[in-house]
C-alpha positions as CSV (number, residue, x, y, z in Angstrom):
1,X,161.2,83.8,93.7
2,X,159.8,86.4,95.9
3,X,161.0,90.2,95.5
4,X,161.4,89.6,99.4
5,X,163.8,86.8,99.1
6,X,166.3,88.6,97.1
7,X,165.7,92.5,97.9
8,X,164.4,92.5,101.5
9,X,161.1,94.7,100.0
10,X,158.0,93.9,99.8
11,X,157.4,95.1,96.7
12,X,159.8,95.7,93.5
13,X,161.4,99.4,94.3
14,X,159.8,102.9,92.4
15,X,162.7,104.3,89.9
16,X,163.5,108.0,90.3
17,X,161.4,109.6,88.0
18,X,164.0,111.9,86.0
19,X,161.4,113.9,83.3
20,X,158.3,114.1,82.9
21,X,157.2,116.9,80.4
22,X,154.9,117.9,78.0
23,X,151.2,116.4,77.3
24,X,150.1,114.4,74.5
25,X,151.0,110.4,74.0
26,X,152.9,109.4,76.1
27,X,156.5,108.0,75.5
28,X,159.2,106.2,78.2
29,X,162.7,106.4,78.1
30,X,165.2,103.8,79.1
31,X,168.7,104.5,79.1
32,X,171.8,102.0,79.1
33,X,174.0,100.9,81.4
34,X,176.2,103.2,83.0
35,X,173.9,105.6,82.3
36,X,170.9,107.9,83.7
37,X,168.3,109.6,82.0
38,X,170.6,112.3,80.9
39,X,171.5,110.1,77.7
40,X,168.1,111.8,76.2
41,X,169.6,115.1,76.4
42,X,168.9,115.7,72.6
43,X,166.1,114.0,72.1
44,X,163.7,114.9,75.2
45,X,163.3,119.0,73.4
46,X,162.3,117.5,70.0
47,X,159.2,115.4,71.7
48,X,157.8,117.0,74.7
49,X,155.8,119.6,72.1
50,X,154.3,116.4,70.9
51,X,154.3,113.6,74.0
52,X,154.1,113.2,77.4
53,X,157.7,112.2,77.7
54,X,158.8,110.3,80.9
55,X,162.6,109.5,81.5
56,X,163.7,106.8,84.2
57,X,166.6,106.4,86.2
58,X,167.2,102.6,85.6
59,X,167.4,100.3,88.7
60,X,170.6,101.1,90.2
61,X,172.0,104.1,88.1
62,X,171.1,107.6,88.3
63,X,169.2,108.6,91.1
64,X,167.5,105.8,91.6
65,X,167.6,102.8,94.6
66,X,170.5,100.7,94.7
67,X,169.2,98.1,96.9
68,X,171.9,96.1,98.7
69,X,170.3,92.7,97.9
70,X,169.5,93.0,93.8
71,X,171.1,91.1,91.4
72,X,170.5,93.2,88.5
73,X,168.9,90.6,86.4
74,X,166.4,91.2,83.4
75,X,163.8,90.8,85.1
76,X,164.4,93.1,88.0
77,X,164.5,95.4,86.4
78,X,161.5,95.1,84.1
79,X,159.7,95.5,87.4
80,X,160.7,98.3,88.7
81,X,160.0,100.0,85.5
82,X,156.7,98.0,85.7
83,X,156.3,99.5,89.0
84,X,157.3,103.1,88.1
85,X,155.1,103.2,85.6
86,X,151.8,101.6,87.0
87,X,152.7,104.5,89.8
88,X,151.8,107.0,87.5
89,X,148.4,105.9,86.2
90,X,150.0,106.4,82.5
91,X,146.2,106.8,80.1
92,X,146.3,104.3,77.3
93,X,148.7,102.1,75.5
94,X,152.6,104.2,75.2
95,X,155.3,104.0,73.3
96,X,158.6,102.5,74.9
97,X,162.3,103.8,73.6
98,X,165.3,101.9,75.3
99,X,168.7,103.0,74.5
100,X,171.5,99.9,74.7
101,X,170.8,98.0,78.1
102,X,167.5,99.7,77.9
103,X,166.7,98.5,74.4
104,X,166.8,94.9,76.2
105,X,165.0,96.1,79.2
106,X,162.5,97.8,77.2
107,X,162.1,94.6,74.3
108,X,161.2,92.5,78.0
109,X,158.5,94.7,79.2
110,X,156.6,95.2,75.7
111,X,156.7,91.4,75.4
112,X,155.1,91.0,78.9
113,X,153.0,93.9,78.9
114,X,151.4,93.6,75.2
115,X,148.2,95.8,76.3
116,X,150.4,98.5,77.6
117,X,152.9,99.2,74.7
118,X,151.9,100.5,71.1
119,X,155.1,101.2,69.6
120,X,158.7,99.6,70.6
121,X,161.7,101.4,69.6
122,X,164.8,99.8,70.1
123,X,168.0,102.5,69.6
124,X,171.3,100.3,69.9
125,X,170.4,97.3,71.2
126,X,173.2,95.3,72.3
127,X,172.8,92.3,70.7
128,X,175.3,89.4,71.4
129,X,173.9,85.7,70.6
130,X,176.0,82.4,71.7
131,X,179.5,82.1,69.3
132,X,178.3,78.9,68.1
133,X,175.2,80.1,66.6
134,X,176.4,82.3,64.3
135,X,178.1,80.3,61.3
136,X,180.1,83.5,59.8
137,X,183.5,83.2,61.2
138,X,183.9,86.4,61.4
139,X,180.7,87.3,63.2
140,X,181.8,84.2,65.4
141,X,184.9,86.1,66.4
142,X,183.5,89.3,67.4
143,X,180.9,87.7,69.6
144,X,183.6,86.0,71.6
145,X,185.6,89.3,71.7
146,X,183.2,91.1,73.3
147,X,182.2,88.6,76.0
148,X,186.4,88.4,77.0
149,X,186.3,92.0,77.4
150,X,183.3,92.5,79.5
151,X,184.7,89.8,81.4
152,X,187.7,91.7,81.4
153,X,186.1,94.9,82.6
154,X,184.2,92.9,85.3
155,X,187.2,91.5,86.7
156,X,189.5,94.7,86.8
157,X,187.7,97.3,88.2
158,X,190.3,99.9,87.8
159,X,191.0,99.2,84.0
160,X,187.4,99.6,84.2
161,X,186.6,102.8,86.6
162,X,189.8,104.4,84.8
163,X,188.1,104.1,80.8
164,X,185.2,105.5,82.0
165,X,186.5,108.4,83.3
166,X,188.1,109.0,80.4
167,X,185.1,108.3,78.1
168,X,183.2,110.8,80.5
169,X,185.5,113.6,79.9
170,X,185.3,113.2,76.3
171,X,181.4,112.4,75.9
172,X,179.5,115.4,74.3
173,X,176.7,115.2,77.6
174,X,177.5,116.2,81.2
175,X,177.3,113.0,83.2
176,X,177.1,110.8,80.8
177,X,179.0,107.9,82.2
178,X,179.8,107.1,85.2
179,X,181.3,103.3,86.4
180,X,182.2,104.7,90.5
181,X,181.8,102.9,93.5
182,X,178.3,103.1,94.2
183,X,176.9,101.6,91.0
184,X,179.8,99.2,90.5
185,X,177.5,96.0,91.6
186,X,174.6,97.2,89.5
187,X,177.2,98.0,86.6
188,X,179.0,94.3,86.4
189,X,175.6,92.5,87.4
190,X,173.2,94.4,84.7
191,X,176.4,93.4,82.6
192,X,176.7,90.0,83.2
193,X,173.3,89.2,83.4
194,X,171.4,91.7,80.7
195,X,173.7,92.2,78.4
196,X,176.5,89.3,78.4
197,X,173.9,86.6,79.0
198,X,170.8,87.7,77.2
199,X,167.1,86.6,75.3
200,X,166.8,89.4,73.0
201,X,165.9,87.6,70.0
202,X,163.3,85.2,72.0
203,X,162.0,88.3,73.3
204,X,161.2,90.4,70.5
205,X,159.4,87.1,69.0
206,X,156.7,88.0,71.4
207,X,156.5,91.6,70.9
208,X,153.0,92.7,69.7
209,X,153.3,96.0,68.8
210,X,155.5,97.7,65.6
211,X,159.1,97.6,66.1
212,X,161.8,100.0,65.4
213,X,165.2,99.4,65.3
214,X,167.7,102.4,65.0
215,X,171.5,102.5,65.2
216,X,174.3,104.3,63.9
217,X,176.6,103.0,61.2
218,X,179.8,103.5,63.5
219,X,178.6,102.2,66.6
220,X,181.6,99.6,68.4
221,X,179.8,98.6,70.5
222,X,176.9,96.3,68.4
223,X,177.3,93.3,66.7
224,X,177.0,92.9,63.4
225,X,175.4,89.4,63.5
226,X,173.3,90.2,66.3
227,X,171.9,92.9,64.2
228,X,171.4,90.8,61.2
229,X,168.9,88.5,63.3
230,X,166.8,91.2,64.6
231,X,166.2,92.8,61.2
232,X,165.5,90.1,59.5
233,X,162.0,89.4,62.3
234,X,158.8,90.0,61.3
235,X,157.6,93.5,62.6
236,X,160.9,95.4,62.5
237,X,161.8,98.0,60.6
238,X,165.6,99.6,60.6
239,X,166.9,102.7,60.8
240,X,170.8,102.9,60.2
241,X,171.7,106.8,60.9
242,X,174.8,107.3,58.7
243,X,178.1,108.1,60.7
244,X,176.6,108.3,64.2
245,X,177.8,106.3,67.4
246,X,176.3,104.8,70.5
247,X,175.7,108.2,71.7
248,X,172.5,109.9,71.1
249,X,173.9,112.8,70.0
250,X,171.3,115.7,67.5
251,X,171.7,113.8,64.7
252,X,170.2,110.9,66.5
253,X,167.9,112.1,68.7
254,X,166.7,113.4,65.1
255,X,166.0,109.9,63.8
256,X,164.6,108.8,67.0
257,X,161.9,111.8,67.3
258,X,160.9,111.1,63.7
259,X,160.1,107.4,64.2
260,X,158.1,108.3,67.4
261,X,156.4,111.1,65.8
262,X,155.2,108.5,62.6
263,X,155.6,104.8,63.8
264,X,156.6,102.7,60.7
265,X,153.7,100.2,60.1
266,X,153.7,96.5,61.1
267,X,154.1,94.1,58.6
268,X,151.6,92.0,57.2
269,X,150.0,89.3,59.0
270,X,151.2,85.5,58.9
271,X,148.7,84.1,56.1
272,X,147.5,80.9,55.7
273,X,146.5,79.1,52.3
274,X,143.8,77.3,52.0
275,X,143.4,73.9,49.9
């Protein structure tokens, strides 16, 4: 389908640019949903001494477009961000670091764009596969769990307006989270379609570059199971940060500027005996 067809643009829209600092390689970050680039708070001063760092406003969120017409889907948003980036003529292959919905968005762009990105790193990735194909009842249980309360939150928009409010207030960064009016359609669509409905695992299969994975051991809102598939892939290596939540709070941002600073290796190549 044409961009035209189901945006009314001619071309996929140019994300606000939130950051751009610093000189060196260059590294882009994606936030998650509900979000802006203000999730990086803690992490942008520990790697513009070293990078180029470049912070997006996702597709909807932030202060970027909100076009009438989008439906929010995976792969609208990977171009925009394809857009953005081609935009500003970025020298040589970068690394990529999506937080949550932008762990998903940013797994999708360094599968197409294999030339582009030297180093993935993945911080929270929501990670929910079908309840039927995960044979631990337990794991089988939480995966339904979460899908009845995002359909939940989709469904009652004050339940849902209400939490975040409250989760605003309490968040240790200014501006954290905001579910209002004008991102409502790009909240429950990048929701249903990202994060509910998902290809993740498919994905990161056909990721070329090394692979982080980094998450905090008290985060509610990743799933166990979905976790256990990704780190058991071929080219990823995981970093659990003891005690930390799906914020990105210092101790973090920490983790994350370490990884990017020395990339963990790739793992060996596929060999094949001969007779």
């Amino acid at each position: 389908m044409r961009w035209a067809e189901f945006l009314g643009l001619d071309r996929p829209p140019r994300l606000h640019v939130a950051v751009d600092v610093g000189s060196g390689p260059t590294v882009v970050l994606l936030h998650g949903i509900a979000s802006s680039s203000v999730t990086f708070t803690h992490a942008i001063p520990l790697l513009q001494n070293t990078h180029r760092v470049i912070a997006l406003d996702l597709l909807g969120f932030g202060a970027s477009p909100n076009p009438p017409k989008a439906h929010f889907t995976l792969e609208e948003h990977v171009a925009a961000v394809a857009a953005t980036l081609r935009s500003l003529r970025i020298k040589g292959p970068f690394a990529v670091v999506g937080h949550s919905l932008g762990a998903l968005i940013a797994n999708r762009y360094a599968a197409e764009q294999p030339h582009l990105v030297r180093h993935l790193v993945l911080v929270a990735p929501p990670v929910y596969l079908a309840g039927e194909t995960v044979l631990d009842p337990l794991g089988r249980l939480q995966m339904d769990a979460y899908r009845k309360l995002y359909d939940y939150m989709r469904a009652n928009r004050s339940f849902t307006t209400a939490g975040a409010k409250a989760l605003s207030r309490m968040s240790p960064i200014r501006n954290l989270i905001e579910v209002s009016e004008d991102n409502w359609r790009a909240f429950t669509l990048s929701l249903e379609q990202c994060i509910e409905s998902q290809t993740t695992v498919t994905d990161l299969a056909q990721v070329q570059a090394p692979i982080d994975l980094v998450y905090g051991t008290r985060d509610p809102f990743l799933a166990p199971a979905g976790l256990r598939v990704l780190e058991r892939m071929r080219g990823v290596t995981t970093t659990r940060v003891e005690g930390a939540d799906h914020v990105i709070r210092p101790t973090m941002a920490q983790a994350i500027a370490l990884i990017v600073n020395d990339p963990s290796p790739p793992t060996g190549l596929i060999k094949t005996a001969s007779r």
